[in-house]
Biopython code that builds the backbone (N, CA, C, O; Angstrom):
import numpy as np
from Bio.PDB.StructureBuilder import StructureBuilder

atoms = [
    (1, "UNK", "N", (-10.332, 11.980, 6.733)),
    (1, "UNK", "CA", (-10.051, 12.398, 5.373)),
    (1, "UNK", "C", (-9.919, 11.164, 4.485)),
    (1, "UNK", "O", (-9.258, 10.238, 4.955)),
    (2, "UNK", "N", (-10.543, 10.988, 3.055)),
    (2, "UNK", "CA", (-10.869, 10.105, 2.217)),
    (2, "UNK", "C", (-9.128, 9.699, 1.486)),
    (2, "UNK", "O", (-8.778, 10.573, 0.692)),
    (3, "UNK", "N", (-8.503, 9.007, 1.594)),
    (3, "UNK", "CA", (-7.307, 8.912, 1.005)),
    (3, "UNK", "C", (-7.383, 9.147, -0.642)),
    (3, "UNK", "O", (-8.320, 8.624, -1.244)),
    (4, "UNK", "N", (-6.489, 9.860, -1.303)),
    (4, "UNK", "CA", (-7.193, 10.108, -2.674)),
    (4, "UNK", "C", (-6.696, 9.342, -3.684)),
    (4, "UNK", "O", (-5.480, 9.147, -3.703)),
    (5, "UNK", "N", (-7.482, 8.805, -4.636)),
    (5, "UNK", "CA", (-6.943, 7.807, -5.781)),
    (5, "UNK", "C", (-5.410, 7.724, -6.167)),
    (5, "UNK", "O", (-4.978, 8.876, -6.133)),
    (6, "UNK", "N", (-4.560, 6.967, -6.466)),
    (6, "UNK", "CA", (-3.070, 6.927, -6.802)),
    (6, "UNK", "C", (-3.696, 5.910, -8.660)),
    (6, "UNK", "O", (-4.195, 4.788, -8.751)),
    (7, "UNK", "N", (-3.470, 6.603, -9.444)),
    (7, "UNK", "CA", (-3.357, 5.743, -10.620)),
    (7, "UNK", "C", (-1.834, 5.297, -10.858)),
    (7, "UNK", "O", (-0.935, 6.138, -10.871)),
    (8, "UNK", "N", (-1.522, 3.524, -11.100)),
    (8, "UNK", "CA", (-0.148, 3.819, -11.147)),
    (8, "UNK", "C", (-0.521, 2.671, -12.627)),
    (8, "UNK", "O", (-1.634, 2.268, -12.963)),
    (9, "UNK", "N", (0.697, 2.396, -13.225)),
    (9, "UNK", "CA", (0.757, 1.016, -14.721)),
    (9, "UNK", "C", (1.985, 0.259, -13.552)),
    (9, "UNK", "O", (2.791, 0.408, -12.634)),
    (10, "UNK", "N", (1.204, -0.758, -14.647)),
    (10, "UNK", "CA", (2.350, -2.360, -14.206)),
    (10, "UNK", "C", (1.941, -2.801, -15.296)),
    (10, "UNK", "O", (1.155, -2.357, -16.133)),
    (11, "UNK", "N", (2.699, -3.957, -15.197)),
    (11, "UNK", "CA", (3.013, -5.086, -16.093)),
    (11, "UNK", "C", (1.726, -6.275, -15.674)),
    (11, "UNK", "O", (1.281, -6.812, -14.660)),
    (12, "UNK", "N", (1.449, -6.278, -17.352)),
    (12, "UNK", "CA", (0.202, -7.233, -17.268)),
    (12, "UNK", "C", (0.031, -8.433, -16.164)),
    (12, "UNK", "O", (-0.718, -8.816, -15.266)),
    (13, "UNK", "N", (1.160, -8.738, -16.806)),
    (13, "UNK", "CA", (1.212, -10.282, -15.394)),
    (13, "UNK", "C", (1.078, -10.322, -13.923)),
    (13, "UNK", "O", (0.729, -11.232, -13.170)),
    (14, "UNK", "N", (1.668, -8.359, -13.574)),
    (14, "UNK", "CA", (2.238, -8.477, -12.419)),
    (14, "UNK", "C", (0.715, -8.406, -11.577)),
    (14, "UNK", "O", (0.453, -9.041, -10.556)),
    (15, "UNK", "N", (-0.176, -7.477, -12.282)),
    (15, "UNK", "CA", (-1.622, -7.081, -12.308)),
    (15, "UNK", "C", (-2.577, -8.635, -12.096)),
    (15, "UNK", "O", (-3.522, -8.783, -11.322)),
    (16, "UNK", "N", (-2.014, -9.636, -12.999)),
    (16, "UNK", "CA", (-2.881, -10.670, -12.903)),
    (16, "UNK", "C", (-2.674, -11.540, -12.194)),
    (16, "UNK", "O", (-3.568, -12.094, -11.554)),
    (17, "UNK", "N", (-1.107, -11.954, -12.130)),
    (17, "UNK", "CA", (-0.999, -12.078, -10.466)),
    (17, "UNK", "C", (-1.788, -11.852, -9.139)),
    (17, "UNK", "O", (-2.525, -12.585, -8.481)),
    (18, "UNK", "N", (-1.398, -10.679, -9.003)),
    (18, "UNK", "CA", (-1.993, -9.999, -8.044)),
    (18, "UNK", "C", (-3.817, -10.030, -7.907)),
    (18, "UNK", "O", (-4.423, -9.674, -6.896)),
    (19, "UNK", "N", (-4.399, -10.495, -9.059)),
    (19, "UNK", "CA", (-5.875, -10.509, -8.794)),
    (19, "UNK", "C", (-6.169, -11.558, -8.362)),
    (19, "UNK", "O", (-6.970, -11.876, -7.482)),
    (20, "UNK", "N", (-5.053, -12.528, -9.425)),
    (20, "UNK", "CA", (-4.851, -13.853, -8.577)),
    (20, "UNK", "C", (-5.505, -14.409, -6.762)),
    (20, "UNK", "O", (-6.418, -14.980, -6.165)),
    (21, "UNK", "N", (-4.098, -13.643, -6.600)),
    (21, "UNK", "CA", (-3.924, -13.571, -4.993)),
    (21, "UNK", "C", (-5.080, -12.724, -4.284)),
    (21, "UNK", "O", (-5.160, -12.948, -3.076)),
    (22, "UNK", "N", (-5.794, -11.996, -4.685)),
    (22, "UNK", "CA", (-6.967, -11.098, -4.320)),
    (22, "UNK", "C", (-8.266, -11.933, -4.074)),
    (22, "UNK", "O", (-9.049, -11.953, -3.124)),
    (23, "UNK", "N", (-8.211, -12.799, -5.575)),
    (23, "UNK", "CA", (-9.353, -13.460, -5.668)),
    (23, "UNK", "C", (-9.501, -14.972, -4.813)),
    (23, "UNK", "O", (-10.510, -15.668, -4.699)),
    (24, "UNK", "N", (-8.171, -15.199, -4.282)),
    (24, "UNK", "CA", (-8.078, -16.295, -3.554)),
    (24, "UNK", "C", (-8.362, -16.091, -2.193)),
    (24, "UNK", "O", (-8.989, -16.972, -1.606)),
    (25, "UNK", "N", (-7.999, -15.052, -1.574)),
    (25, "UNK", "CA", (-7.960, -14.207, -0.440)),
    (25, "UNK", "C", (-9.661, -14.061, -0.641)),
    (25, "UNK", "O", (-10.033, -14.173, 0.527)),
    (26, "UNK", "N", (-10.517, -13.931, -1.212)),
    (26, "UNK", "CA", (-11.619, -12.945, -1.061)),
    (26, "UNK", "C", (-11.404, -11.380, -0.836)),
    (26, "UNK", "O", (-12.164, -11.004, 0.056)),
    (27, "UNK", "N", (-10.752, -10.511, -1.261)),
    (27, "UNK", "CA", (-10.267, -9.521, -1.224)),
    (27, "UNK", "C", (-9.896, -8.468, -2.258)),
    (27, "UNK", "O", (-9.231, -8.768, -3.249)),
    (28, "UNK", "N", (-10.146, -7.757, -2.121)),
    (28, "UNK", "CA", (-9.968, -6.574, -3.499)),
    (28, "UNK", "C", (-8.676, -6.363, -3.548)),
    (28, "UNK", "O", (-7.953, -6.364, -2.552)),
    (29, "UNK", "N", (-8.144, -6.088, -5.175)),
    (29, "UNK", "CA", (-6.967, -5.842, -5.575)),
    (29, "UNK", "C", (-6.411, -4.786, -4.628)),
    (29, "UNK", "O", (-5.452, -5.093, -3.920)),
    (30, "UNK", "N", (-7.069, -3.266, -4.544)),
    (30, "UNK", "CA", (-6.564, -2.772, -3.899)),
    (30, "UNK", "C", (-5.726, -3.201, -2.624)),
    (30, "UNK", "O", (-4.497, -3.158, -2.570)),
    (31, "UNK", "N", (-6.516, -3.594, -1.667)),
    (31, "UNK", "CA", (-6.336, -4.381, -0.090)),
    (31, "UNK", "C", (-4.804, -5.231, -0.103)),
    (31, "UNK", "O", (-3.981, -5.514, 0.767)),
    (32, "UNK", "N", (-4.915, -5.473, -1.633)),
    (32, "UNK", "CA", (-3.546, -7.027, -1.930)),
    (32, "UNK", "C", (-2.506, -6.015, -1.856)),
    (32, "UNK", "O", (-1.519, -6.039, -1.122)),
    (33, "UNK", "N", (-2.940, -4.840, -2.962)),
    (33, "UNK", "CA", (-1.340, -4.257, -3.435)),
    (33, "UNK", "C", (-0.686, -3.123, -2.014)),
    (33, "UNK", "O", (0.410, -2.598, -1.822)),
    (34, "UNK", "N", (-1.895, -3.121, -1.300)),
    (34, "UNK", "CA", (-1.548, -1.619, -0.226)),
    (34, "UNK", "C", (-0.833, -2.926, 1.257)),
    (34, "UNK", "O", (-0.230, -2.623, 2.286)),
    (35, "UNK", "N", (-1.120, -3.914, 0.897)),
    (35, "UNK", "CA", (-0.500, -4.910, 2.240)),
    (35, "UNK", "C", (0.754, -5.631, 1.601)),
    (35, "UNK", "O", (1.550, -6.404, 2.136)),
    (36, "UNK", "N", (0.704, -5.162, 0.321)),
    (36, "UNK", "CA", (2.494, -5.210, -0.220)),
    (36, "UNK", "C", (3.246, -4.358, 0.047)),
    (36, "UNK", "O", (4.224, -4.328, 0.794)),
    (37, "UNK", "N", (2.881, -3.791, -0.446)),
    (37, "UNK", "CA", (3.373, -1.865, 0.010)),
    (37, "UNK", "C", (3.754, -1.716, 1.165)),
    (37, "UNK", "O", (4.854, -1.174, 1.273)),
    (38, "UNK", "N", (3.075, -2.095, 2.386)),
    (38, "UNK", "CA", (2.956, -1.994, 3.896)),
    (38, "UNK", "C", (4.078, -2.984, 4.535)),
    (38, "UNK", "O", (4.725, -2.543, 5.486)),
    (39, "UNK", "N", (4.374, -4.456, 4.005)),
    (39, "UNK", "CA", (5.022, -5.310, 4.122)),
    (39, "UNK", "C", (6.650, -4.780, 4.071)),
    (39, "UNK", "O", (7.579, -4.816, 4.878)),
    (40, "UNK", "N", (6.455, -4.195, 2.474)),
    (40, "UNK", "CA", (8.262, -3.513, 1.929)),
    (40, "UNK", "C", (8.714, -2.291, 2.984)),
    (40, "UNK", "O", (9.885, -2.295, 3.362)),
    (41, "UNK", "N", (8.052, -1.529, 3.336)),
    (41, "UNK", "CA", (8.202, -0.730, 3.533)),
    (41, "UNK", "C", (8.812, -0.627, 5.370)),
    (41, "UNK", "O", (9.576, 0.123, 5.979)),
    (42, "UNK", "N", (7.838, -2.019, 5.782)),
    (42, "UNK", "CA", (8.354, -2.398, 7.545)),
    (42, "UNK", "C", (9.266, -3.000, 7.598)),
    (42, "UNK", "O", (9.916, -3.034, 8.642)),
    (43, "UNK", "N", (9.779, -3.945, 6.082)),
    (43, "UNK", "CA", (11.283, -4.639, 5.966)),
    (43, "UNK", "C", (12.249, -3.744, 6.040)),
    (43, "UNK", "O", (13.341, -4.219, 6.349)),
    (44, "UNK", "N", (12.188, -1.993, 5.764)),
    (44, "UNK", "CA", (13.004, -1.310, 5.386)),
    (44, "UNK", "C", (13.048, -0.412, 6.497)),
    (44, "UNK", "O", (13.880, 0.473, 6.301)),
    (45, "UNK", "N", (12.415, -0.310, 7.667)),
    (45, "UNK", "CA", (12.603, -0.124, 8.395)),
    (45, "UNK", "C", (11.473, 1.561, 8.549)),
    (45, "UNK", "O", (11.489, 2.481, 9.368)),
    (46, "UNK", "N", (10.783, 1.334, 7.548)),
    (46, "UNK", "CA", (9.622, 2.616, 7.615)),
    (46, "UNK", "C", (8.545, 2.459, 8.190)),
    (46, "UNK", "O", (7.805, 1.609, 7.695)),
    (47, "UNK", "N", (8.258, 2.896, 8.918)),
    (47, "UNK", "CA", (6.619, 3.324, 9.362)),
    (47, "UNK", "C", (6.085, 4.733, 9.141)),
    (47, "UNK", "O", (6.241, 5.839, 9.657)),
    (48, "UNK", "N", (5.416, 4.224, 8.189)),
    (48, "UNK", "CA", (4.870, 5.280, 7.718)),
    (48, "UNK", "C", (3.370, 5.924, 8.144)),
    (48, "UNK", "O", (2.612, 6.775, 7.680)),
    (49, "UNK", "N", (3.393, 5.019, 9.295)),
    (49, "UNK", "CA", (1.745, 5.337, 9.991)),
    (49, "UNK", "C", (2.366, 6.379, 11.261)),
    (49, "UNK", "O", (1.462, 6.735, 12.016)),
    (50, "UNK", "N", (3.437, 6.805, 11.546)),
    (50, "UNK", "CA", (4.337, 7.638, 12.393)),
    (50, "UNK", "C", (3.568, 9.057, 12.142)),
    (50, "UNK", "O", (3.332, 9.445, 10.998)),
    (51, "UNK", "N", (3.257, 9.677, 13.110)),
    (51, "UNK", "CA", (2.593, 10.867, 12.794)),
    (51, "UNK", "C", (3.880, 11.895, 12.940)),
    (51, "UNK", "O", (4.763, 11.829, 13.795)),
    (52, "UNK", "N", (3.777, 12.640, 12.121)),
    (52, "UNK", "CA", (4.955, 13.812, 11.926)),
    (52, "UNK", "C", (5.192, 14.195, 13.841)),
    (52, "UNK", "O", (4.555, 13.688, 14.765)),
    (53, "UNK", "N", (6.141, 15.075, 13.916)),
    (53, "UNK", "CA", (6.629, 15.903, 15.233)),
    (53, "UNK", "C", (5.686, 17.043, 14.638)),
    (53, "UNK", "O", (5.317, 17.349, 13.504)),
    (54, "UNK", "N", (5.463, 17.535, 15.941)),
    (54, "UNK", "CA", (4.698, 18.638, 16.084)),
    (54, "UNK", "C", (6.182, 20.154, 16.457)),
    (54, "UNK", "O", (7.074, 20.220, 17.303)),
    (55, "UNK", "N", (5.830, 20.923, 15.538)),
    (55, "UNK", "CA", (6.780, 21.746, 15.825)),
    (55, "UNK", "C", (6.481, 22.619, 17.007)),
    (55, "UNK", "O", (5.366, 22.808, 17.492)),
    (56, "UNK", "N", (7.151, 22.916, 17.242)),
    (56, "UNK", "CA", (6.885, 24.059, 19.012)),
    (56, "UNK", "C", (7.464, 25.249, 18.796)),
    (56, "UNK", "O", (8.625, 25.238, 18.388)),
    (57, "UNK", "N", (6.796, 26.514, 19.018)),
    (57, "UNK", "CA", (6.830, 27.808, 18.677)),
    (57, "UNK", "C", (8.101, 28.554, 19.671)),
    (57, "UNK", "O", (7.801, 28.739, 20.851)),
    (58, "UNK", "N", (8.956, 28.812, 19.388)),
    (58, "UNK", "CA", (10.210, 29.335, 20.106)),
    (58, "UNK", "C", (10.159, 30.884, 20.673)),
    (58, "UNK", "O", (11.133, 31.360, 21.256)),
]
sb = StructureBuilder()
sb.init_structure("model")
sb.init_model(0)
sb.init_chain("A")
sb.init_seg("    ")
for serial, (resi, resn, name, xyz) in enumerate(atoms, 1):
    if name == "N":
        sb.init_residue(resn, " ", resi, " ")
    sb.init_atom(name, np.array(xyz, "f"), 0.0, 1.0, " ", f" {name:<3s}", serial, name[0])
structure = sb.get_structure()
């Protein structure tokens, strides 16, 4: 399944920054901001690649 577009706003800088770091990397903005995302989220103790529990029919 195709993951579906997220439109989000930021702050000019934070955006140019970030292309910054994209364009240094060889790498698309996207790729930069979703391995930020991925970073905060394992500091906090989420994994969010965890596939749900499967419920079981009683």
């Amino acid at each position: 399944m195709k993951n579906p577009p997220l439109n989000i706003r930021m702050p000019a800088g934070m955006k140019k920054a970030l292309e910054e770091i994209a364009a240094k990397e060889f790498r698309s903005l996207n790729s930069v901001i979703l391995q930020f995302l991925d970073e905060q989220l394992r500091l906090k103790g989420i994994n969010w690649q965890e596939q749900p529990e499967k419920k079981t029919k009683k």
